[in-house]
C-alpha positions as a Markdown table, in Angstrom:
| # | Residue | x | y | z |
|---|---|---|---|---|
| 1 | Unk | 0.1 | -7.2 | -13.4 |
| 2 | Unk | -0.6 | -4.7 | -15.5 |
| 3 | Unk | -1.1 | -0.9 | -14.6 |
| 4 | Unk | -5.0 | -0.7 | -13.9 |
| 5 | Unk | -4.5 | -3.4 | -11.2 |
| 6 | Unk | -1.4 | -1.5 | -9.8 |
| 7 | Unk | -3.7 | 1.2 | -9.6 |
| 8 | Unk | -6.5 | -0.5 | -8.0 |
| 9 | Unk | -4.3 | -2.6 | -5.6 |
| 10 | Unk | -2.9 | 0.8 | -4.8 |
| 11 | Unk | -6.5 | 2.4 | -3.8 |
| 12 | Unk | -7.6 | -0.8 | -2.0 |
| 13 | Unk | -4.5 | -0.4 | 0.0 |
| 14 | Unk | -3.7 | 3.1 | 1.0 |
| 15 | Unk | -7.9 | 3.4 | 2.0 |
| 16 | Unk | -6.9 | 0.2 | 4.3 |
| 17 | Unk | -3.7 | 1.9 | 5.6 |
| 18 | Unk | -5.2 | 5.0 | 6.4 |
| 19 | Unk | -8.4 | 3.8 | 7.6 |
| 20 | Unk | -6.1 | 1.6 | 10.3 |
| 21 | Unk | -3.6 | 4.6 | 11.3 |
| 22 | Unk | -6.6 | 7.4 | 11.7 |
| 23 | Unk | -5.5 | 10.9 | 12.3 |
| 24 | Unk | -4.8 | 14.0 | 10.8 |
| 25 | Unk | -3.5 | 14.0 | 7.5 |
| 26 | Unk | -2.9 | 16.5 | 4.9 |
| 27 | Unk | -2.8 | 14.1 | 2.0 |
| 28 | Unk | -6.0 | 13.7 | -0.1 |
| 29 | Unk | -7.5 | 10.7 | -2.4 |
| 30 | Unk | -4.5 | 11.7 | -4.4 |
| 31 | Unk | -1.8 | 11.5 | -2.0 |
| 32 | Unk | -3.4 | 8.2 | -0.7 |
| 33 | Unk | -3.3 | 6.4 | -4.0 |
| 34 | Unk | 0.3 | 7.2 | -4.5 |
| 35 | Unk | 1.0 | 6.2 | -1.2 |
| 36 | Unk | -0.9 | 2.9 | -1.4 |
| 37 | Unk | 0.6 | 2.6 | -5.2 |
| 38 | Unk | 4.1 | 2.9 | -3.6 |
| 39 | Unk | 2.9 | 0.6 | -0.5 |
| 40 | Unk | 1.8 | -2.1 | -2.9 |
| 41 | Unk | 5.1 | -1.7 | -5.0 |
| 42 | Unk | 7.2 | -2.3 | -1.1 |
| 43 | Unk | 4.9 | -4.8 | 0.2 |
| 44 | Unk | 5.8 | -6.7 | -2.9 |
| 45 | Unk | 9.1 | -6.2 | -2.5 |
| 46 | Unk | 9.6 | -6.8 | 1.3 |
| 47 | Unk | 7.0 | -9.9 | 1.1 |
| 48 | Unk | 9.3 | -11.3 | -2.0 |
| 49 | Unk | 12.4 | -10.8 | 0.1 |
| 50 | Unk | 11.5 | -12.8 | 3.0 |
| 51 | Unk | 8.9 | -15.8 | 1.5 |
| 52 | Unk | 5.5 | -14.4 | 2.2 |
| 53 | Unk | 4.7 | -13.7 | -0.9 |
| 54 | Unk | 4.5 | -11.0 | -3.4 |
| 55 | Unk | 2.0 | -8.8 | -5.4 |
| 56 | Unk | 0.4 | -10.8 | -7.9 |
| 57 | Unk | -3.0 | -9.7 | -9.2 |
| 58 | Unk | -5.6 | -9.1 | -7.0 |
| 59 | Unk | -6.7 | -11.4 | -4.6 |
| 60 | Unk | -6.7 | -11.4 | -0.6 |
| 61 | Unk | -3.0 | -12.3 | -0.4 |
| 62 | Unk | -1.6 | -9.5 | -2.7 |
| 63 | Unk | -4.4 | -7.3 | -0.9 |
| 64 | Unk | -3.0 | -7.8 | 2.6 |
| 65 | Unk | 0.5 | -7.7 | 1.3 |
| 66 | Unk | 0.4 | -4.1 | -0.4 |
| 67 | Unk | -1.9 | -2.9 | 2.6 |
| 68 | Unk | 1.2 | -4.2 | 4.6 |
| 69 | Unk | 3.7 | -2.1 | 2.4 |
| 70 | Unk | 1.4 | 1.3 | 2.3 |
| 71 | Unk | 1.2 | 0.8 | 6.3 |
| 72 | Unk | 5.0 | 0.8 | 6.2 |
| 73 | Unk | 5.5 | 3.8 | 4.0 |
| 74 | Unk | 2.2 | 6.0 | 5.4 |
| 75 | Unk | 3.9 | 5.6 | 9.0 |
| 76 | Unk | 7.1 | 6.5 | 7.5 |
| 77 | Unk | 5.7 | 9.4 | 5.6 |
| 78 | Unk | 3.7 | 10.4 | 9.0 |
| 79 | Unk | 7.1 | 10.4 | 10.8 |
| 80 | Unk | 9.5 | 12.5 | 8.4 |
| 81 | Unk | 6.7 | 14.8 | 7.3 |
């Protein structure tokens, strides 16, 4: 996948992460990009690990998988912040 889609995929799934864990953040458009960039990159990862699937261009399956991933690291980053 090549680094426009990363970034996309990452902007498609930090909006989704944040927009299903509301509340007060002090992160902007930037900080949720990089969040959902990271997300995508761990949801790939994770969903690799255990047979789900991975990241692989963008389609509802790699969508649901990096929104997965960013959900993971924005509640992380909400709890050690």
């Amino acid at each position: 996948m090549g680094l426009l889609s990363w970034i996309i995929l990452g902007i498609i799934a930090g909006a989704l992460a944040k927009f299903l864990m509301p509340g007060n953040d002090s992160g902007g458009i930037i900080a949720t990009m990089l969040l959902g960039i990271v997300g995508a990159l761990v949801g790939g990862f994770i969903g690799g690990i255990i047979g789900i699937g991975s990241v692989h261009g963008l389609n509802i399956g790699s969508i649901l998988t990096a929104t997965l991933g960013a959900f993971v690291v924005l509640f992380l980053f909400k709890k050690f912040r």
